[in-house]
N, C-alpha and C positions, 0 to 999 in steps of 0.2 A: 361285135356285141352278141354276147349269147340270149337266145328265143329262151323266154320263162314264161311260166303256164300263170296267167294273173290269176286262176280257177287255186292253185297251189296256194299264191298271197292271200287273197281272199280268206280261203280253210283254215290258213295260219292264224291270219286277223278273228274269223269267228273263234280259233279254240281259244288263243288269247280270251274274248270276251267271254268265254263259258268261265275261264278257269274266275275271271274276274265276278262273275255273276255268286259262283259258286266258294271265292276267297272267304265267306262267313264274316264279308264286312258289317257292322251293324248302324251302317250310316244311312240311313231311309234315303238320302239323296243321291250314294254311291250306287246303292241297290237299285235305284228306280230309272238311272242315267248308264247303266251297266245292262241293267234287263233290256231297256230300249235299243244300245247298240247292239246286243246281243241278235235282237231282232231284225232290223236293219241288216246287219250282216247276213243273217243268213239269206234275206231277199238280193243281195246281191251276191252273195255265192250263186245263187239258182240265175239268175241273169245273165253271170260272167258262163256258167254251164253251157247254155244256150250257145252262145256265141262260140265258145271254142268249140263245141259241137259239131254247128257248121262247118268252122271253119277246119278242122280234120276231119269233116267225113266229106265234106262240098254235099249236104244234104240241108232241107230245114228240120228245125226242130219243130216239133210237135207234142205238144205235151198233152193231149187227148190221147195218144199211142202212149205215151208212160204208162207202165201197170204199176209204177213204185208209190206212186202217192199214200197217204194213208191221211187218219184223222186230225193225227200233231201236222204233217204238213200243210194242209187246210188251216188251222189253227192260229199255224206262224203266219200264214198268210194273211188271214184277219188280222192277226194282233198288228203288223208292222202295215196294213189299212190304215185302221184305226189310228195306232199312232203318227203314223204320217201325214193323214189328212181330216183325222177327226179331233182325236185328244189324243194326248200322250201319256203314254202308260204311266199306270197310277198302281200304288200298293196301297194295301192294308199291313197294317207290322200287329202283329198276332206277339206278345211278352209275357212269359213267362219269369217268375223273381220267387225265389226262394230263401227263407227266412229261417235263422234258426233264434227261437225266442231264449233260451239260455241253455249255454256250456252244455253240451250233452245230449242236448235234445234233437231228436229226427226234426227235419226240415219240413216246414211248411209252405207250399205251393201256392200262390195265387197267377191265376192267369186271366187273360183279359185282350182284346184289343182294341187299338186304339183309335177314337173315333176321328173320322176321314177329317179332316182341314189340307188346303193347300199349306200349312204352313208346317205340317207333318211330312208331307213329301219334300219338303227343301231343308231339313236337319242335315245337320252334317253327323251330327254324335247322338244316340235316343237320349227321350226324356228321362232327366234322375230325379224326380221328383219323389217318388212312393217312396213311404216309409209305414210299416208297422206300429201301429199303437200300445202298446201293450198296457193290461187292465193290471189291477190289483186282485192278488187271487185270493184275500179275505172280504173286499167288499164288492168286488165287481165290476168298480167304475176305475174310469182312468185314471191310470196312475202317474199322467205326464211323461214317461219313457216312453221313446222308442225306438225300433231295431233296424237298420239297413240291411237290404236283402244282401245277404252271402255270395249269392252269383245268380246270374241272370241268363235267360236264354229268348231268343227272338225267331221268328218265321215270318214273313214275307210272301204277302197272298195279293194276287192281282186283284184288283178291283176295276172291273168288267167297265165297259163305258157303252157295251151292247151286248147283245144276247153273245 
């Protein structure tokens, strides 16, 4: 049986979870379940590190001696804390929907996001709810039409559960 570096499966496993973090899924529930392992994995890339460490150099590891640390890995470190033994990672979905009110006309923006509920984080597909009003352009008032946005675009912002 051929020796494999679990440090190699691991790295495979997190870039898997990057590519899937990063897929431009718009399922708040894929996003928020993908960021978590994301996380995860990396605290055990850094674990399985350790250990093969040792075990090809016959020294311990020391991670006070690393000079490599920086702010992101502090960071990960918190975040997969947190999710691990506090709450688990939460998004905010930040939507952008753009409208074009008739044939020809440049597109109109609204953006917005959307306010936290647990029941946002467990979507499988976002909300299609919005729709465009549009008024009467001799009186002003509604004119009962309205327009569904053209295409839509979303962002995904952690919603902190500590400093």
């Amino acid at each position: 049986m051929s020796k494999f570096s679990i440090v190699d499966v691991v790295f495979q496993d997190l870039s898997n979870a990057f590519a899937e973090v990063t897929s431009g899924s718009t399922s708040p529930k894929t996003v928020r379940l993908s960021f978590g392992n994301f996380v995860n994995l990396s605290q055990k890339l850094s674990a399985n590190m350790y250990k093969e460490y040792s075990a090809k150099t016959d020294q311990s590891w020391n991670a006070s001696d690393f000079d490599g640390w920086s702010e992101v890995t502090e960071l990960f470190k918190q975040l997969r804390n947190d999710n691990e033994h506090d709450h688990p990672v939460a998004i905010l979905v930040h939507e952008t929907q753009y409208f074009r009110i008739y044939e020809g006309a440049p597109e109109v923006a609204l953006s917005g996001t959307w306010s936290f509920s647990l029941e946002d984080q467990l979507l499988d597909n976002p909300r299609d709810d919005l729709r465009l009003k549009l008024a009467d352009p001799e009186t002003g008032r509604p004119s009962g039409e309205s327009v569904a946005p053209v295409r839509k675009e979303y962002e995904f912002h952690l919603s902190p559960s500590s400093k």
